[in-house]
C-alpha positions in Angstrom: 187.5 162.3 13.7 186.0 159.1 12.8 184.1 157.2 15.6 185.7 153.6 16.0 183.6 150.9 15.4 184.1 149.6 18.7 186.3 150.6 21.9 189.8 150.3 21.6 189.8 148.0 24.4 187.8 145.4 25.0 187.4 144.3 28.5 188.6 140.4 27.2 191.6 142.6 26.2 192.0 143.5 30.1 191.3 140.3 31.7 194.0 138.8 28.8 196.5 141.2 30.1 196.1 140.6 33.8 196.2 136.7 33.2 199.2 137.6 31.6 200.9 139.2 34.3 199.6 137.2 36.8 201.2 134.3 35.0 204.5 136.0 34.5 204.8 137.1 38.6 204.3 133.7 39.1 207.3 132.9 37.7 208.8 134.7 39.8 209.4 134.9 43.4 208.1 138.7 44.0 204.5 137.6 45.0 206.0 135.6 48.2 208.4 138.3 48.6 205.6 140.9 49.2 203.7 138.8 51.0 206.5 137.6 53.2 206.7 141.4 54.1 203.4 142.3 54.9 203.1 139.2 57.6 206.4 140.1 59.2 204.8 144.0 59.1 201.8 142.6 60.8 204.0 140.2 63.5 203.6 136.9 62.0 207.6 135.7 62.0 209.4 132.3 62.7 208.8 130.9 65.0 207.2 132.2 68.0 204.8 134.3 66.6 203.2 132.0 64.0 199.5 131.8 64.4 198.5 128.5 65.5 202.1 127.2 66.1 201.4 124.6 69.3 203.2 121.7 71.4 206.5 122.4 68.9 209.2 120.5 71.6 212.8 122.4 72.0 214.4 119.2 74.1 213.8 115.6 74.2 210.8 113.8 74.5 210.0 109.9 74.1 210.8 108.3 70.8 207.8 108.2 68.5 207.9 104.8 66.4 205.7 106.9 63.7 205.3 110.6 63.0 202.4 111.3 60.2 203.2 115.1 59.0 200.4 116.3 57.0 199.8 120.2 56.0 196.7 120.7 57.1 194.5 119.4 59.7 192.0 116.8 58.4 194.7 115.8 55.5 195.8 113.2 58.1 192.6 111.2 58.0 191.8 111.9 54.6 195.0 110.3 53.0 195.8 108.2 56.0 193.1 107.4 58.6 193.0 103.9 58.1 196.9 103.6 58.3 196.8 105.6 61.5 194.5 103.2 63.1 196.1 100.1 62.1 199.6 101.7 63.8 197.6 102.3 67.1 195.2 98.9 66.9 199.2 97.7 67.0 200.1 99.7 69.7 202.7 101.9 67.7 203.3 105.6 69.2 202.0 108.1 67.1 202.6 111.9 66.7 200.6 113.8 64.0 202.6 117.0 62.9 200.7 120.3 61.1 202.6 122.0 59.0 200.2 125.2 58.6 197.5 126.8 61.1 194.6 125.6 58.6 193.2 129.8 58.7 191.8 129.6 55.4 193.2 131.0 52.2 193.3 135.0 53.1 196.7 136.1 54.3 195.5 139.9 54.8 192.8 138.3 57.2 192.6 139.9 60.6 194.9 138.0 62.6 192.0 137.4 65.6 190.2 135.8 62.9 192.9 133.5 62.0 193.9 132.4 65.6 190.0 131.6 65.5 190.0 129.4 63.1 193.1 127.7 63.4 192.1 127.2 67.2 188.5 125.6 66.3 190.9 123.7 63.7 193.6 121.8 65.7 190.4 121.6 68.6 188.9 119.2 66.2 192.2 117.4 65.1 192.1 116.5 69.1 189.0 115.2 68.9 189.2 113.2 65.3 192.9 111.9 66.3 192.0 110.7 69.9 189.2 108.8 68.3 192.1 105.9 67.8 194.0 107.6 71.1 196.4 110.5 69.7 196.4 112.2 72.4 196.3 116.4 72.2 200.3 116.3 73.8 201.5 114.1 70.5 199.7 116.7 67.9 201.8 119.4 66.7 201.1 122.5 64.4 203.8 124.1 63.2 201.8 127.2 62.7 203.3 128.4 59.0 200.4 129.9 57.2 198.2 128.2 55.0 198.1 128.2 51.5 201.8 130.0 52.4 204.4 127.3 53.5 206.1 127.7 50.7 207.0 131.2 51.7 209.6 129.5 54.4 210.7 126.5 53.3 213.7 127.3 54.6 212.6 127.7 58.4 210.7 124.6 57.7 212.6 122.3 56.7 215.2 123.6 59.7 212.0 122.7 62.0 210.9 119.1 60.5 214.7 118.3 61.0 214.8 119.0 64.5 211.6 116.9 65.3 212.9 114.5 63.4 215.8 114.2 65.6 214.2 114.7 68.8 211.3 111.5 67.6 213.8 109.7 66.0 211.0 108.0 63.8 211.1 104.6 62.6 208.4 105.5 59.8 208.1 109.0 58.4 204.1 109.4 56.7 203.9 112.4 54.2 202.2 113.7 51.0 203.6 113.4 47.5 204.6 116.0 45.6 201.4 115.5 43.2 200.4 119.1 41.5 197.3 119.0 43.6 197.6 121.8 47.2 200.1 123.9 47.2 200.8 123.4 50.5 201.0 118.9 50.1 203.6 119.7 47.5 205.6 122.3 49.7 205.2 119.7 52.7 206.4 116.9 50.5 209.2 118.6 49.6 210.1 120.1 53.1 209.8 116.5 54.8 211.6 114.7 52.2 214.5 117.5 52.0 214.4 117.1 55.7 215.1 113.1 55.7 218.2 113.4 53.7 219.7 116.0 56.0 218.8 113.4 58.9 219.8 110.5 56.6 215.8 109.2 57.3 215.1 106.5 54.6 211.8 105.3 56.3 210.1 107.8 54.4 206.4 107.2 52.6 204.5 109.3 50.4 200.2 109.6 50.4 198.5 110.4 47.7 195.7 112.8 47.5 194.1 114.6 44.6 196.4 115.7 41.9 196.2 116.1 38.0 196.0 112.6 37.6 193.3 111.9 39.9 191.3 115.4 40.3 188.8 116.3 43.3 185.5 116.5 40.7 187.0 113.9 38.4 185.5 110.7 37.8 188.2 108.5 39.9 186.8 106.5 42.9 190.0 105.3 44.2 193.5 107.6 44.7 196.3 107.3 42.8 199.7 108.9 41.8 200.5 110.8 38.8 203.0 110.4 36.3 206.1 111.6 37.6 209.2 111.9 34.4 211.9 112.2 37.0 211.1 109.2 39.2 210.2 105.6 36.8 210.6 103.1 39.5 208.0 103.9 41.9 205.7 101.1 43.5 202.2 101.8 44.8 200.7 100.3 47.4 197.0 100.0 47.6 196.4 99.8 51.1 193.8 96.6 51.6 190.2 98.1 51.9 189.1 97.3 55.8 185.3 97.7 57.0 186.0 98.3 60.4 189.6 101.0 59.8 186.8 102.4 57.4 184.2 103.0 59.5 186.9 104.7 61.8 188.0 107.2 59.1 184.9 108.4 58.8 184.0 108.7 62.3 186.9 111.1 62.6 186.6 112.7 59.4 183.1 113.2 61.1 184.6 115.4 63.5 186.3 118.0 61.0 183.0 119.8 61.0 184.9 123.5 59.8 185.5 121.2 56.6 182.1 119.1 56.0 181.4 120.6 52.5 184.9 120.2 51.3 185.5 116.4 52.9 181.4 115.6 51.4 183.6 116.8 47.9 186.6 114.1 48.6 186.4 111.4 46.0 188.5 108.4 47.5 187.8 105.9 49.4 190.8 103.8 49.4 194.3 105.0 50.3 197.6 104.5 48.6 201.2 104.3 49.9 204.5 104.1 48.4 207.9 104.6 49.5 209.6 108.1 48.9 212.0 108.7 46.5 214.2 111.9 47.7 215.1 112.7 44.2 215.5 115.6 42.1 213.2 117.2 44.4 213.7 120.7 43.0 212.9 120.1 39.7 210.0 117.6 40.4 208.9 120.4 43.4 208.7 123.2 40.1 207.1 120.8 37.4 204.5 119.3 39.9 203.9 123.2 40.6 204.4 124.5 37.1 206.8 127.4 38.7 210.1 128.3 37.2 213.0 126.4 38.5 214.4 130.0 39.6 211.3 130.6 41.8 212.1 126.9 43.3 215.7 127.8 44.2 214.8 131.0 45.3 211.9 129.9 47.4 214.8 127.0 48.7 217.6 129.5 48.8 219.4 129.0 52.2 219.0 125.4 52.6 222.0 123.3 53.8 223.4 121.0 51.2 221.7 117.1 51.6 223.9 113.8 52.9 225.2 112.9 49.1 226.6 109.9 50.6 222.9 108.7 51.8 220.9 110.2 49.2 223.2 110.9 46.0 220.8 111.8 43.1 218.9 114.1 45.7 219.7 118.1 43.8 
């Protein structure tokens, strides 16, 4: 028999294959599937025995004029420190909610290791938020895992609806669905879902990095991207402020777990603009370049929105 020339498969060939399949699971929802049953196999479940999951209320507490929901610790000062401060330098009552333990990446991680990390985590959310008087009893972390969330969106949103009912906020801070974390996207969409089952319209978006506006880009100042469902949108530049500046920094300071990756963070400035609750499935799959069958069936379960405060919301 004649030796080939070369082997029949080339490792490119391998890799090509595996990129392939990769891409085609993550079309579909059997990767958080899986992975949903290993961390129920391991005791992670919703809601007591998320890792991390701290000062969640169950009955009423005093009305918070402004809740800042952000997924992981340190996103709150990096998209919105200098908002936060102006809202307590006004004497406006905070409370800054986690949507994930901040554990790191690894979902097979031991889970001693996690609750270690996402301990020395919210410990230094205490210390960056009661820089401008958050105090640790109006800090919340919902505990869902990180890079995860979108594995319950359903329990989720369930939760962010109930805080929202107990706070009864008069402004509602979140990221924008933007292509950039996982996890800002799935927060985006679970806080803004959330507001139209509450009928919230005092809902605004931060931006962070994103396609438009990348982390090693070239971009000193953050900015939305181009959304095709949404053409009325209207940024707000928040106006630069030396001394809200030098406050960000001293708490961003104190996120010491995350030095290299805050040293990396490109903006200065912040941007705000109101949310638009709209086609949030389909924008929630483009910005995440997933099938919209994944989307429903990573939303599957979700109550049907207030139509009569939020019509174009699918």
């Amino acid at each position: 028999m004649r030796r080939p020339d070369k082997p029949l498969t080339q490792p490119t060939d391998v890799f090509n294959v595996r990129r392939k399949l990769r891409a085609t699971l993550d079309r579909t929802a059997l990767p958080d599937v899986l992975v949903r049953l290993y961390e129920r196999s391991t005791g992670i479940s919703h809601p007591s025995a998320l890792i991390g999951r701290r000062n969640v209320p169950s009955t009423a507490q005093t009305p918070s004029a402004v809740l800042a929901i952000a997924a992981h610790p340190d996103d709150e000062v990096l998209g919105l420190g200098c908002t936060l401060y102006k809202h307590r330098a006004c004497g406006d009552a905070v409370t800054v909610v986690f949507m994930t333990n901040g554990s790191g990446p690894d979902w097979g991680a031991h889970k001693a290791l996690q609750r270690t990390v996402a301990e020395a985590r919210f410990h230094e959310a205490c210390n960056a938020l009661g820089i401008i008087g958050i105090t640790p009893a109006h800090i919340l972390n919902l505990g869902f895992p990180d890079r995860g969330l979108m594995r319950y969106i359903p329990e989720a949103v369930s939760d962010v609806t109930t805080l929202f009912e107990i706070y009864r906020p008069k402004l509602v801070y979140v990221h924008a669905i933007e292509g950039g974390h996982r996890d800002h996207d799935a927060t985006s969409f679970i806080v803004q879902y959330a507001s139209t089952l509450a009928g919230l319209s005092c809902v605004y978006e931060w931006a962070e990095y994103n396609r438009d506006a990348p982390m090693n880009g070239n971009i000193s100042e953050a900015k939305f991207p181009h959304d095709p469902y949404i053409s009325d949108f209207t940024p707000s530049p928040t106006p630069f402020d030396y001394t809200a500046a030098d406050i960000r920094q001293a708490m961003l300071n104190e996120y010491v777990s995350q030095k290299y990756l805050i040293e990396r963070y490109p903006f200065t400035g912040e941007i705000l603009r109101r949310a638009h609750p709209e086609y949030l499935l389909e924008r929630f799959a483009y910005f995440r370049s997933m099938s919209l069958g994944r989307a429903k069936h990573l939303t599957r379960g979700l109550p049907k929105p207030n139509r009569s405060t939020h019509p174009a919301t699918t």
